[in-house]
C-alpha positions in Angstrom: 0.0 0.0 0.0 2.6 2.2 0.9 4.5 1.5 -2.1 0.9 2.5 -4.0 0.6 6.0 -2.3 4.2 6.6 -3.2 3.7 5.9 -6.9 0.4 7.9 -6.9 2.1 11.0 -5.8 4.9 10.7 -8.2 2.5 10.7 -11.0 0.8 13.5 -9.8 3.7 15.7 -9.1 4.6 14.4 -12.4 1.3 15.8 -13.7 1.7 19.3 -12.4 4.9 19.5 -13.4 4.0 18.9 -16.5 1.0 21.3 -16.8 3.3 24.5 -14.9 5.8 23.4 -18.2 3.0 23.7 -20.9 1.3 26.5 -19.4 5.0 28.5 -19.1 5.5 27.6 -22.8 2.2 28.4 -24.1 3.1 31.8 -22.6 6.0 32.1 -24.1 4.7 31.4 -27.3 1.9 33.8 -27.4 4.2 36.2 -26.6 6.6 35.2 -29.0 3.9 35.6 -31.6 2.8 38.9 -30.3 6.2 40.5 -30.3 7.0 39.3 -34.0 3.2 40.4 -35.2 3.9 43.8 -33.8 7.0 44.1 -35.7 6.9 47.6 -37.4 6.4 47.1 -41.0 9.0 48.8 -42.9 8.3 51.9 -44.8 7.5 51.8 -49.0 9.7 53.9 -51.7 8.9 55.4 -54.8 7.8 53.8 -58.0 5.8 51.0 -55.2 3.0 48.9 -56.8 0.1 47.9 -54.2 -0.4 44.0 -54.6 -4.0 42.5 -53.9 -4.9 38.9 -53.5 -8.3 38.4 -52.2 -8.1 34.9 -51.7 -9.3 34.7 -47.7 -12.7 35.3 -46.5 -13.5 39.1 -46.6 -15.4 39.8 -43.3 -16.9 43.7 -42.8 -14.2 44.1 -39.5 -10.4 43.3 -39.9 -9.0 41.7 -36.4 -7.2 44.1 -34.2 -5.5 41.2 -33.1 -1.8 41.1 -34.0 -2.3 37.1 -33.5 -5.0 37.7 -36.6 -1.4 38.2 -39.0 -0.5 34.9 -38.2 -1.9 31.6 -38.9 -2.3 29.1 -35.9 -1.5 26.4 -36.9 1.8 26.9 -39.5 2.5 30.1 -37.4 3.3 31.8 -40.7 2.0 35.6 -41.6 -0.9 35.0 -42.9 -3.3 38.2 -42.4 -7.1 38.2 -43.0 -8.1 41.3 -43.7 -11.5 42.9 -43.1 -13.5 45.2 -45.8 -13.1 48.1 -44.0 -9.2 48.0 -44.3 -9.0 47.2 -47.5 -10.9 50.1 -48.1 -9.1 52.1 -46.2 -5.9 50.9 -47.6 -7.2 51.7 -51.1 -8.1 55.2 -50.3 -4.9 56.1 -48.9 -3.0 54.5 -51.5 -5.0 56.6 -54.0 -2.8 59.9 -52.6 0.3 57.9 -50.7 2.7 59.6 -53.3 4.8 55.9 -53.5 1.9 53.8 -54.8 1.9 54.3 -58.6 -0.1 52.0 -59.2 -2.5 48.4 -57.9 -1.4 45.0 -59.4 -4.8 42.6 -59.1 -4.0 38.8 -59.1 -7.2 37.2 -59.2 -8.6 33.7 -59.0 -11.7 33.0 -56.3 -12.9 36.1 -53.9 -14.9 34.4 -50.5 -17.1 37.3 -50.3 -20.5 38.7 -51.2 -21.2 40.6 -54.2 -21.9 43.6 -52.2 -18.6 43.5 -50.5 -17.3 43.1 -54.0 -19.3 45.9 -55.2 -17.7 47.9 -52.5 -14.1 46.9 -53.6 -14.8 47.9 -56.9 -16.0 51.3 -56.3 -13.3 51.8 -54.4 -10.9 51.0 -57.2 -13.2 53.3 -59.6 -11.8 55.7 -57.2 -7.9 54.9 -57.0 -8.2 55.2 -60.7 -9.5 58.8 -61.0 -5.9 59.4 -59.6 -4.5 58.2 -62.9 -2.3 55.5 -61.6 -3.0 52.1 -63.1 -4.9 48.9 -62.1 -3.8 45.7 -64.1 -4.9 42.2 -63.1 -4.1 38.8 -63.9 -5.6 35.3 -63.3 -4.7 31.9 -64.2 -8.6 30.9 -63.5 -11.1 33.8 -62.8 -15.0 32.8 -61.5 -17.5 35.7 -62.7 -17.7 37.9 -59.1 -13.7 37.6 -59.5 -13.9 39.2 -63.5 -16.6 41.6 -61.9 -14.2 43.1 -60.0 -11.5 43.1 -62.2 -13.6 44.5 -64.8 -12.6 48.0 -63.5 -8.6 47.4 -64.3 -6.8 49.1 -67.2 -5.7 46.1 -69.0 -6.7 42.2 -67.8 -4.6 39.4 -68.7 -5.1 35.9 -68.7 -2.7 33.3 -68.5 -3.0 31.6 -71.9 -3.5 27.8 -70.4 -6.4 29.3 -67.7 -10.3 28.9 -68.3 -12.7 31.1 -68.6 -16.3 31.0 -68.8 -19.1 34.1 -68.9 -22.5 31.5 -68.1 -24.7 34.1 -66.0 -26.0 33.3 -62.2 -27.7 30.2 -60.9 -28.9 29.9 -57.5 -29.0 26.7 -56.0 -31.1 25.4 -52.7 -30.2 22.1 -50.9 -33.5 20.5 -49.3 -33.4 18.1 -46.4 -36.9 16.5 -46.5 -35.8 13.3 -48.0 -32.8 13.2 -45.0 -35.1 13.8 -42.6 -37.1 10.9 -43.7 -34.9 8.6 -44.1 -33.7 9.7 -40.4 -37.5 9.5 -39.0 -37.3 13.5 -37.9 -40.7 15.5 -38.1 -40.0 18.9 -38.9 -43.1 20.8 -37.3 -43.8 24.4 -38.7 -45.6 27.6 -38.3 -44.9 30.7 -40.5 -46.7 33.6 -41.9 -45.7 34.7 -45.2 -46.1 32.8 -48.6 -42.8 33.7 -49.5 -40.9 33.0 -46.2 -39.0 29.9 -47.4 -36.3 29.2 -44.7 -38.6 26.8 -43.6 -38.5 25.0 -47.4 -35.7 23.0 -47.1 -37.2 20.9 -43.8 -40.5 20.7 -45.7 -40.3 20.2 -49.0 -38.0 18.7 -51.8 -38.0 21.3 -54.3 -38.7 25.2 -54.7 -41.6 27.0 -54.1 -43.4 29.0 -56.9 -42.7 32.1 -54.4 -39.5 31.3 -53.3 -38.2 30.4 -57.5 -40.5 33.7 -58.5 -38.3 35.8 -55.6 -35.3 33.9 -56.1 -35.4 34.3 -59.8 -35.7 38.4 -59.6 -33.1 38.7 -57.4 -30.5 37.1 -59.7 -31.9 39.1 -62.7 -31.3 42.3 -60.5 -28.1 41.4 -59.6 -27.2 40.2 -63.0 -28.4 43.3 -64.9 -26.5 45.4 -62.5 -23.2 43.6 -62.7 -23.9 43.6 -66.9 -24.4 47.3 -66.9 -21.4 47.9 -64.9 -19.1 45.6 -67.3 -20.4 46.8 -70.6 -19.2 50.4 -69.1 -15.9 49.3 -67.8 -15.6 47.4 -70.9 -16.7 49.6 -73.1 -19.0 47.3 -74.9 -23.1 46.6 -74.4 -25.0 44.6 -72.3 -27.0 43.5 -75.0 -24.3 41.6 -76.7 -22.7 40.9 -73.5 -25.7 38.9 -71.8 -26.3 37.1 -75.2 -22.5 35.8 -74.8 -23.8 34.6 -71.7 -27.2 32.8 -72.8 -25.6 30.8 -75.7 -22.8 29.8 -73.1 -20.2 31.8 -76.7 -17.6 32.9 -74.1 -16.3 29.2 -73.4 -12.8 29.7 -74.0 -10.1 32.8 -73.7 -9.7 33.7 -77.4 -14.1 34.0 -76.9 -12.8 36.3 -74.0 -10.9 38.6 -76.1 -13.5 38.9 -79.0 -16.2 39.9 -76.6 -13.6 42.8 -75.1 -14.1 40.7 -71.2 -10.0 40.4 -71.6 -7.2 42.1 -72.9 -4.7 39.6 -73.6 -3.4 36.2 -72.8 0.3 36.1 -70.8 2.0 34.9 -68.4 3.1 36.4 -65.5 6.5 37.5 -66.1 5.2 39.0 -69.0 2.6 41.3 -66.6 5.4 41.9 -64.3 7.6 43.0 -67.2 4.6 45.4 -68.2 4.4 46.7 -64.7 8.0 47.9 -65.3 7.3 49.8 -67.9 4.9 51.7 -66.6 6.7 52.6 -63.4 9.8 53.7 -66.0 12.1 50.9 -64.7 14.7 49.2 -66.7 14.3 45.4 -67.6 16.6 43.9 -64.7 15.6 46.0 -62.2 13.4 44.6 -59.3 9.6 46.1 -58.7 9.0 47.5 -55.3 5.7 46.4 -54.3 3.8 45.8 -51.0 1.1 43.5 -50.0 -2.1 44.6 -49.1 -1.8 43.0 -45.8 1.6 44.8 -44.6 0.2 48.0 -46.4 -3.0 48.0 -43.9 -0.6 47.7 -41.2 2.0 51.0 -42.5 1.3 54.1 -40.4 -0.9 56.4 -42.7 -1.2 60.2 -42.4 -5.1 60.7 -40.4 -7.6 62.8 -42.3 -9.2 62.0 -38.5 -9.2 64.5 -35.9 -10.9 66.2 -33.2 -12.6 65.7 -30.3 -15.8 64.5 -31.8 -16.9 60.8 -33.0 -18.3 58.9 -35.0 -18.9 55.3 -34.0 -19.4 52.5 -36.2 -21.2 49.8 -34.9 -20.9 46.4 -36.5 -23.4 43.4 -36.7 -22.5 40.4 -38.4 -24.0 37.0 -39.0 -26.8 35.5 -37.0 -29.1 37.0 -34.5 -29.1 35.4 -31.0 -29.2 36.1 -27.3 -26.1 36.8 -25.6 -22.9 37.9 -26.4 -21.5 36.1 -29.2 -18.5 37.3 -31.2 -17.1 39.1 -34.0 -18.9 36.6 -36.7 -22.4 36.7 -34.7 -24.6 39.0 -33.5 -24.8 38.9 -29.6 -27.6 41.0 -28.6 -26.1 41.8 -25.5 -23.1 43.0 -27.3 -24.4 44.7 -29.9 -26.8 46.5 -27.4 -24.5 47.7 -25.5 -22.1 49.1 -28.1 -24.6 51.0 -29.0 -25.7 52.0 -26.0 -22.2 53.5 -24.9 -22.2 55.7 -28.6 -25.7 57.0 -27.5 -24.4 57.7 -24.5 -21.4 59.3 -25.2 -21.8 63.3 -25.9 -18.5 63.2 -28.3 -19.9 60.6 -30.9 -21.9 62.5 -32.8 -23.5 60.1 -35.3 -24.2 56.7 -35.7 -23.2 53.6 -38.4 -24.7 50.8 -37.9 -23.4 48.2 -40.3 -25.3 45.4 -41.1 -24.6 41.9 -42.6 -27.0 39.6 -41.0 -29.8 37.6 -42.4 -31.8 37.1 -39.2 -31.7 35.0 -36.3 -33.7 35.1 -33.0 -37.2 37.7 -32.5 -36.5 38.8 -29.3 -32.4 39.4 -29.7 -33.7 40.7 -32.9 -35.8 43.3 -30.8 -33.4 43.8 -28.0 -30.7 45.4 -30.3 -33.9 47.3 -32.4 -34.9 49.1 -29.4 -31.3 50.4 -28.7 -30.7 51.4 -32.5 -34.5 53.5 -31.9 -33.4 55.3 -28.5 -30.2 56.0 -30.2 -32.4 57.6 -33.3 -33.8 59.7 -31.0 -30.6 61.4 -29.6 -28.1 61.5 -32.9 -28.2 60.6 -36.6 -28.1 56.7 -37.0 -27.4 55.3 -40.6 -28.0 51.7 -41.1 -25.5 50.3 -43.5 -26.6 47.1 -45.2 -23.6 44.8 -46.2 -24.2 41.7 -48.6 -27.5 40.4 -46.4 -29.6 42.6 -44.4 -33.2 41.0 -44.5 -35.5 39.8 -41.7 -34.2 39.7 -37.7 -31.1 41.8 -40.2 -34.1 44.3 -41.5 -35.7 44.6 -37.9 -33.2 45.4 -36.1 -32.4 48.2 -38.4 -35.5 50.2 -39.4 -35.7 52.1 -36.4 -31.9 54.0 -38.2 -32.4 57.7 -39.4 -31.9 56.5 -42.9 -30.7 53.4 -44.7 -28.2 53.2 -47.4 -27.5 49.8 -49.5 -25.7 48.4 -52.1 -28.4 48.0 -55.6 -27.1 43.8 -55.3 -27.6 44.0 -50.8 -30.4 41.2 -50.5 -32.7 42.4 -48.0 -36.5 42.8 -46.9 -37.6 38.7 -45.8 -40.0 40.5 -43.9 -41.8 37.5 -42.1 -42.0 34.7 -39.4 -41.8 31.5 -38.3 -41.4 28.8 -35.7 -40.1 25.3 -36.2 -40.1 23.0 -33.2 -38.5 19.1 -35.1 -39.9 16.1 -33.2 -36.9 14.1 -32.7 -38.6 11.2 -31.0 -38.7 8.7 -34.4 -34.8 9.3 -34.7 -34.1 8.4 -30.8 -36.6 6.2 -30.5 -37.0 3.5 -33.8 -33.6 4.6 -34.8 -31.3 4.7 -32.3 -33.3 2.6 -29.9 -33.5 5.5 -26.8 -37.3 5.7 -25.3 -38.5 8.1 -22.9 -40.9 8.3 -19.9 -42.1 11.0 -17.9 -43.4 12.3 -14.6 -45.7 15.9 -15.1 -47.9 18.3 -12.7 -49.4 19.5 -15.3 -51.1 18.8 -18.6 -48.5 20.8 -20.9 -45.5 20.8 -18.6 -43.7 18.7 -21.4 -44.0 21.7 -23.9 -41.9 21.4 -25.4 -39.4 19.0 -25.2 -38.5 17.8 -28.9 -39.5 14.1 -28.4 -42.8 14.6 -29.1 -45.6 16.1 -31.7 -47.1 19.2 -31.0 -50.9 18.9 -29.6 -53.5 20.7 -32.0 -53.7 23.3 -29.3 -50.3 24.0 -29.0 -49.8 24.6 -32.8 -52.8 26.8 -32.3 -51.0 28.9 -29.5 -47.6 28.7 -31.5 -49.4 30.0 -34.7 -51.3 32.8 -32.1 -47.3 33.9 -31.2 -46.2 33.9 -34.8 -49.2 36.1 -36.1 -48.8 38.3 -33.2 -45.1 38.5 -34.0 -45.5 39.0 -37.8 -47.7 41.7 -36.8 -45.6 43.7 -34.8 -42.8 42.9 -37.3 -45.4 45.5 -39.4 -46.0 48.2 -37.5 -42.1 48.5 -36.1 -41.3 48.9 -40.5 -44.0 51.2 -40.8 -43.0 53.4 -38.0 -39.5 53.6 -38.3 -39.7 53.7 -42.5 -42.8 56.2 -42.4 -45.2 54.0 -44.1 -48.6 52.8 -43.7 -48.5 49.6 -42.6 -50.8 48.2 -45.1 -48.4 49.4 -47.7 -45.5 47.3 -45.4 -47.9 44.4 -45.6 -48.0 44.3 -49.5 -44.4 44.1 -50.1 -43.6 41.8 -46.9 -44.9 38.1 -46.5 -41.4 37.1 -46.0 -40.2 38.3 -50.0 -36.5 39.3 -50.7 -35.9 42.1 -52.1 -32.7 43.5 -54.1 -31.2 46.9 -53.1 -32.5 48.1 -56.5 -36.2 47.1 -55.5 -35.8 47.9 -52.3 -35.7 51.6 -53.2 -37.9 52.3 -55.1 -40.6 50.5 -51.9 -39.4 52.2 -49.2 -37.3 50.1 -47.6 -34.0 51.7 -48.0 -33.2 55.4 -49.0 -30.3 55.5 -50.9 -27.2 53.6 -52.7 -23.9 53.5 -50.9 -21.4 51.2 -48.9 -19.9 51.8 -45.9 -17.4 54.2 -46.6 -20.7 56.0 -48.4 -22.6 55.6 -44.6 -20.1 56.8 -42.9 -20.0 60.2 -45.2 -23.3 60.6 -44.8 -22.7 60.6 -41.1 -20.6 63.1 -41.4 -22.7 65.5 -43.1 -25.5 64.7 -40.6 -23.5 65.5 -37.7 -22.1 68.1 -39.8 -19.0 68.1 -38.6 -15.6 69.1 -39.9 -13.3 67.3 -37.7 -13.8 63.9 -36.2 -12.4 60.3 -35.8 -14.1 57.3 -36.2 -14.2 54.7 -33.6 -15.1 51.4 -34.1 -17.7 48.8 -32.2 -18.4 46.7 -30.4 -14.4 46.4 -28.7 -12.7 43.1 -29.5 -11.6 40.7 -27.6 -8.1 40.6 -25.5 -5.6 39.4 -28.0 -4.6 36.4 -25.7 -8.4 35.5 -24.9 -8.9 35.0 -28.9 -5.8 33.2 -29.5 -7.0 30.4 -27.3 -10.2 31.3 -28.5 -9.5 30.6 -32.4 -6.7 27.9 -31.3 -9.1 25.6 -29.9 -12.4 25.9 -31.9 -10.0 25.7 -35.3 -8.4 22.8 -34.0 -12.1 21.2 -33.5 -13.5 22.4 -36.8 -10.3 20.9 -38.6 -10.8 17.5 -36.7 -14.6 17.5 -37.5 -14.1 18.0 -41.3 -11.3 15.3 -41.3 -13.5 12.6 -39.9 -16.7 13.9 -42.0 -15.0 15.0 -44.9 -17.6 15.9 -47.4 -20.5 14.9 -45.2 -20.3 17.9 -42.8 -22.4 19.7 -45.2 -25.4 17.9 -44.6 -24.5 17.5 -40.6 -25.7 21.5 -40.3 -29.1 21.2 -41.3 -30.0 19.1 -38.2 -27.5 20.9 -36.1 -29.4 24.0 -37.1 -32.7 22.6 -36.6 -31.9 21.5 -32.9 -30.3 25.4 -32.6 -33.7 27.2 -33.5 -35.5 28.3 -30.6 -39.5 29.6 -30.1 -40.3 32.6 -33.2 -37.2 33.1 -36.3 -36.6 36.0 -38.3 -34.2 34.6 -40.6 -33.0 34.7 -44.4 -34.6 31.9 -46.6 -31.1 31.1 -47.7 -27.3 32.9 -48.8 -26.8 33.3 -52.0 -23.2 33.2 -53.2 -22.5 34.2 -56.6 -19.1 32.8 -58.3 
């Protein structure tokens, strides 16, 4: 025995020596990390070309993390920038003396067309400066060629592929795995055209979710045809008939429709590059990144003692706090309840990319944005999505500007409660048994269907919901609320559309918003600060470390099954009334 005890302590002084050691080098190595991240970046010269390769995901809010330039798991610089760097960067590269000109190298961009559309009108810009924008691609998907449209000359290296095919939206629908699983998907909604309940319900589209489904991409695609045939100095006529016949196939069909200027390769482009910054042959091209760029000390038009905070609100709707990628109502609240609060911010932008999420979150963070409305100018800025829970919370602003491709409106309701009982029970072989005091104390517990009267109280909830849902949209947008009735019922709307009902009042990203701001608060010296504050460098490490490092295992074991894992994970996640998006559209 005594010989056990002995051994039993050595392993556990063995134990906690060995967790002081990790915990020592963990430190070590996040502050390794941190002191290399924060390395100054050195300064540019003349005759410098600014190179941009949007190949990571393009969130509205860059990290303010110096762990975000590295990645976790090679520890390599690897920085993800967010949209309102790079269009930051961009404008001060437009008068940063050194940048002659932007070098695009193109394949696949992981981001909306609205932040695309953003991008590009922020290039438009940088060009009215006279310095040059040339891109190249080896392979180029259609948002990719969108933006590049706007470049001086685009090459194409002469092996790549090209194809101009027009947009195709595509829904997966769960039904038949739901079947073949034995899960009931029970649901109440109110709106013909609120379709996020579809895909649990049906195996095919709607004729009101194809009919708004199918305006939307026609929208989008006349927009992004008028804005080619102009950068291209060609027609949209000619241009969408290239499309319909599937003529543009092949790179030489590139070049006879004016889509591309040439096909090289890319020492060619770089030798180009040379000759328009004045360089000799041999000589190397200075040229910075647009990551190390971001992170160069730039001359601040801001100053002043007054503010102007933007407030940003991404992904879904729920209770809480959540994170940079979801929108905490607690969070979000109270960033916007400091600006309101605070006598030196004089105006408001709220940015929204959200497609919806949880009623009373969704009400929670609406309230705030109308008290805020009441002290100080409050611009809603609507980012790729903006529609249902993402369109409540927001039409209590001062005014809303969009992109004409933002996907908004969705203005409707539902409630989907999935009876999981023929899964446990006939497939997996768990059965249940309960004790109650009362008749409905089991209400709801997922391993059951819903009683004929409790669908009736559900469906009392949703209508009652729908119907405030109304009157908030016709109070903070000025309109009758039978008018808000017409053009709701859960439709989507483009940004286009979307003006000319009322539901937005003008055109224009974030840098746009944030002008308008400006103006409002008519002020002529400010700074902007930017909300809700992000978490402690350290705290996110850990953070990102360990639900990467999960993600990564899921995926490896799954592999191309994960997709279909998030429907029921999503079902199980939805609790009492949604206001959420029918579906993302992502447009290649």
């Amino acid at each position: 025995m005594k010989q056990f005890f002995k051994f039993m302590l050595a392993s556990m002084a063995g134990f906690t020596l060995t967790i002081i050691i990790v915990f020592f080098l963990l430190i070590g190595l996040i502050a390794s990390l941190l002191s290399f991240a924060e390395q100054d970046v050195e300064p540019i010269g003349e005759n410098t070309v600014l190179y941009i390769n949007l190949n990571q995901t393009i969130y509205d809010r860059g990290s303010n993390s110096p762990l975000n330039s590295m990645d976790l798991f090679s520890l390599k610089p690897s920085r993800q920038l967010g949209l309102n760097e790079i269009l930051e960067s961009i404008y001060y590269a437009k008068q940063d003396s050194n940048i002659d000109g932007i070098y695009l190298e193109l394949s696949s961009i992981p981001a909306g067309i609205s932040t695309i559309e953003e991008i590009r009108n922020a290039l438009i810009e940088f060009k009215k400066s006279g310095k040059f924008v040339i891109s190249y691609s080896e392979y180029m998907t259609q948002s990719a060629y969108y933006l590049a449209s706007v470049s001086d000359k685009i090459y194409h290296n002469p092996e790549g592929i090209f194809l101009f095919k027009g947009l195709s939206a595509q829904v997966m629908y769960y039904k038949g795995l739901l079947e073949k699983l034995d899960v009931e998907a029970q649901v109440i909604k109110h709106g013909d055209y609120k379709s996020a309940v579809e895909p649990y319900l049906r195996k095919s589209m709607s004729k009101e979710n194809e009919e708004q489904t199918q305006n939307y991409l026609d929208d989008v695609w006349d927009h992004m045809l008028a804005n080619i045939a102009q950068s291209r100095d060609t027609d949209t006529e000619s241009l969408n008939k290239a499309a319909e016949g599937l003529i543009i196939q092949s790179l030489d069909k590139a070049i006879d429709h004016k889509l591309i200027d040439g096909l090289k390769y890319r020492d060619e482009i770089l030798s180009e590059i040379k000759e328009l910054l004045g360089i000799g042959s041999k000589d190397d091209i200075n040229s910075v990144s647009l990551s190390k760029y971001s992170l160069l000390p730039k001359p601040s038009l801001n100053s002043g003692r007054d503010k102007i905070a933007v407030i940003y609100g991404t992904g879904t709707i729920m209770a809480g706090s959540g994170d940079d990628q979801t929108m905490g109502s607690a969070r979000v609240s109270r960033a916007i309840r400091k600006a309101r609060l605070d006598k030196r911010v004089k105006a408001i932008v709220f940015r929204v990319n959200s497609g919806g999420g949880d009623v009373v979150a969704s009400e929670v963070i609406r309230r705030e944005i109308e008290l805020a409305a009441q002290a100080k100018p409050v611009i809603a800025s609507f980012g790729d999505y903006a529609a249902s829970g993402g369109y409540w919370v927001s039409c209590g602003a001062t005014e809303i500007m969009a992109s004409p491709v933002t996907l908004t409106g969705s203005i409707g309701v539902y409630a989907i409660f999935p009876n999981l009982n023929g899964l446990l029970n006939d497939k997996i072989g768990l059965s249940f048994d309960e004790v109650k005091t009362n008749k409905y104390a089991d209400f709801y517990t997922g391993t059951r269907s819903l009683s004929a009267y409790e669908k009736n109280l559900l469906t009392n909830n949703v209508e009652k919901t729908y119907d405030t849902f109304l009157e908030l949209v016709a109070n903070g947008r000025d309109m009758k609320k039978t008018d808000v009735n017409a053009i709701a019922g859960g439709r989507i709307w483009s940004g286009i559309d979307a003006k000319s009902l009322g539901l937005i009042d003008s055109y224009g990203g974030l840098t746009a918003a944030i002008n308008r701001a400006i103006d409002l608060a008519d002020l002529d010296t400010y700074r902007i600060i930017e909300l809700p504050e992000q978490k402690d460098p350290i705290e996110q490490f850990i953070e990102d470390w360990t639900n990467a490092k999960a993600n990564s295992r899921i995926k490896e074991e799954l592999g191309p099954l994960t997709r279909y894992i998030q429907p029921l994970k999503s079902l199980t996640e939805m609790k009492g009334v949604q206001v959420r998006l029918p579906f993302e559209i992502t447009i290649e």
